[in-house]
Structure formats: C-alpha cells, structure tokens
C-alpha positions in Angstrom: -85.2 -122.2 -94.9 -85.7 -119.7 -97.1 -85.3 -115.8 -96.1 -86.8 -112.8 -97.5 -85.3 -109.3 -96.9 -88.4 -106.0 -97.0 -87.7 -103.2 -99.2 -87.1 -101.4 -96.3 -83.8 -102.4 -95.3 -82.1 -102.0 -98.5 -81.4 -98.3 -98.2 -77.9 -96.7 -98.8 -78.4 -94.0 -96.4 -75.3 -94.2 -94.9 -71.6 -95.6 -95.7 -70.3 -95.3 -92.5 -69.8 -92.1 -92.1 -68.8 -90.6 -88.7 -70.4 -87.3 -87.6 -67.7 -84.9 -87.1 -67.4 -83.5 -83.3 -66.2 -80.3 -82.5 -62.1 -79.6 -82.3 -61.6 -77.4 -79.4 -58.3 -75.9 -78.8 -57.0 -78.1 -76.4 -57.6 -81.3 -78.8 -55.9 -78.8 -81.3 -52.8 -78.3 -78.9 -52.6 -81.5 -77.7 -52.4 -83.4 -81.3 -49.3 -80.8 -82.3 -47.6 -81.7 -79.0 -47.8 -85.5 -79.7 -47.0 -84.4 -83.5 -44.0 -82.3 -82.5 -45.4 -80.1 -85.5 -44.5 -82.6 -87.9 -46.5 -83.4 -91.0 -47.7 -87.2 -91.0 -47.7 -87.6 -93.9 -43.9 -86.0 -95.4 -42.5 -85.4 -92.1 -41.6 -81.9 -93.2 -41.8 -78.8 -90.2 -45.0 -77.3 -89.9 -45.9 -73.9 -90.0 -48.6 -71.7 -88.8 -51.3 -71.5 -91.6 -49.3 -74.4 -93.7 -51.3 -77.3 -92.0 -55.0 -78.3 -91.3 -56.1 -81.4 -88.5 -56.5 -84.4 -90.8 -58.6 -87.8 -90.0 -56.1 -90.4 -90.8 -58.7 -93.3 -91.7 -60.9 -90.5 -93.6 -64.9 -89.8 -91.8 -66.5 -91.2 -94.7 -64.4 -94.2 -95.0 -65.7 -95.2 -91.9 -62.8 -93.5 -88.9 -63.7 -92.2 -85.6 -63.5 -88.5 -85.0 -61.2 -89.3 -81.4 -58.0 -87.5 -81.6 -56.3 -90.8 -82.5 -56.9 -90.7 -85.5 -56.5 -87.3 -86.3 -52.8 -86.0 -87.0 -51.1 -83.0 -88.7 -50.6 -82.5 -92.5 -49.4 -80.0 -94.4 -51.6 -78.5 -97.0 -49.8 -80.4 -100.3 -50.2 -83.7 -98.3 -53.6 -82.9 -97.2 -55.0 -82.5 -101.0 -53.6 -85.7 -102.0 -54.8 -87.6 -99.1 -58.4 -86.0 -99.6 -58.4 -86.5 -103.5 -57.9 -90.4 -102.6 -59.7 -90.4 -100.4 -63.0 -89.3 -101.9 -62.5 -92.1 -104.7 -61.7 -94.5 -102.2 -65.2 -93.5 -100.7 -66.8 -93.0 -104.1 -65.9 -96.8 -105.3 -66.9 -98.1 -102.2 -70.8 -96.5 -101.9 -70.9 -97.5 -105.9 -69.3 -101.3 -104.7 -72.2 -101.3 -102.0 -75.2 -100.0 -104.4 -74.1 -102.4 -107.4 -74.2 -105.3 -104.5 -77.6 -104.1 -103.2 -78.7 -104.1 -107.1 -79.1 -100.4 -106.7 -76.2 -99.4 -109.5 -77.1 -97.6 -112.6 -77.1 -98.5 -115.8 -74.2 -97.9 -118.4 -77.2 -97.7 -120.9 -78.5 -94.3 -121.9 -82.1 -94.0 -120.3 -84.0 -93.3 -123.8 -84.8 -89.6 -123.6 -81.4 -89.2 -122.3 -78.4 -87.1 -123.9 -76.6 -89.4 -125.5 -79.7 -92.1 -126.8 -79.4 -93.7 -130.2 -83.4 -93.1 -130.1 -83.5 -89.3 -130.5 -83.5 -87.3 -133.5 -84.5 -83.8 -134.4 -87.7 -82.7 -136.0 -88.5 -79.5 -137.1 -85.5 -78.0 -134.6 -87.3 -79.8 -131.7 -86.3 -83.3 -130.5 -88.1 -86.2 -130.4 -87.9 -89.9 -129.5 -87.8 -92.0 -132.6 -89.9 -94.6 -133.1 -89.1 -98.6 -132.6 -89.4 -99.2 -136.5 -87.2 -95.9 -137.4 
C-alpha cells in the first residue's frame, strides 16, 4: 500500500515547545521550601538575587512548565545549563528539518557572500558567467 504525505503536514512549526505559565509567588515559595534554598545544580546556599526558577528538562526541549520540573539554580549554574541547552535544542530542530528534507544547503546559494560565481566589475558585483 503505498502512502503519500500533503505538503501540508510537513511544517516545523513547533519542536515541542511548552508555553510558559505564569510563576506566582506561592509556586515561587513552595519550590525554595522543597529546595531548602539549595542550588540543583552545585548544591551551594542560595541567596536572594543569586538564583533564578529554572525548568530542569528545558521548555524547548520539550518539559512541562508544572513545578516539578522547575527547581533553584544559582546564576553560574543557570548560564551553563541554558548555553546547553539552546544547542541541545538547536541540533535537535536542525536533526528534525534535515529528516523532513527541510535542511539547508552547505553550498553557497550563487549570489550569495561567499560564491565562487561572483566577481567585480567596474566596482559593482556581478554573477559570472557559466563559461568564465
């Protein structure tokens, strides 16, 4: 049986990414109580303005905004958890385009910035010809 898929479903509109909900105060207290104003990452005593609410499976990677999966971290630990995990998130929405066949070439497009087929003229560039 053979199955065709429209142009319509193929769409990389969303990577699993969880709309982020609103932390009230009480969420806000009751993760630091269950914390005991420890960082999650490093373990080292939090202080006030040293630490922001972090997701520990990351929004875009697909975790739930629920309060257990957010913990304390201490602003050091929180960068480096972030930085990861934005590559962790970029190299999974390339992984998903390049299996849809949506990547992009390596290949400079031919009027791009880097293209073998450009040369100057008269201070303006130009495309060069096939037979150049």
């Amino acid at each position: 049986m053979e199955r065709t898929v429209s142009q319509e479903m193929i769409t990389i509109e969303d990577m699993g990414t969880t709309k982020r909900g609103n932390l009230s105060q009480r969420r806000k207290l009751a993760i630091w109580e269950r914390e005991h104003g420890r960082c999650m990452e490093c373990g080292m005593k939090l202080m006030t303005g040293g630490f922001i609410y972090e997701h520990v499976r990351a929004l875009e990677l697909g975790g739930t905004d629920t309060d257990d999966n957010i913990r304390l971290t201490c602003k050091p630990c929180a960068t480096t958890k972030t930085k990861i995990d934005h590559q962790t998130a970029g190299k999974a929405k390339r992984s998903k385009a390049k299996h849809l066949g949506l990547a992009s070439s390596k290949t400079p497009l031919p009027a791009g910035k880097n293209s073998k087929w450009k040369k100057k003229l008269n201070g303006q560039v130009v495309l060069r010809e096939s037979g150049e």
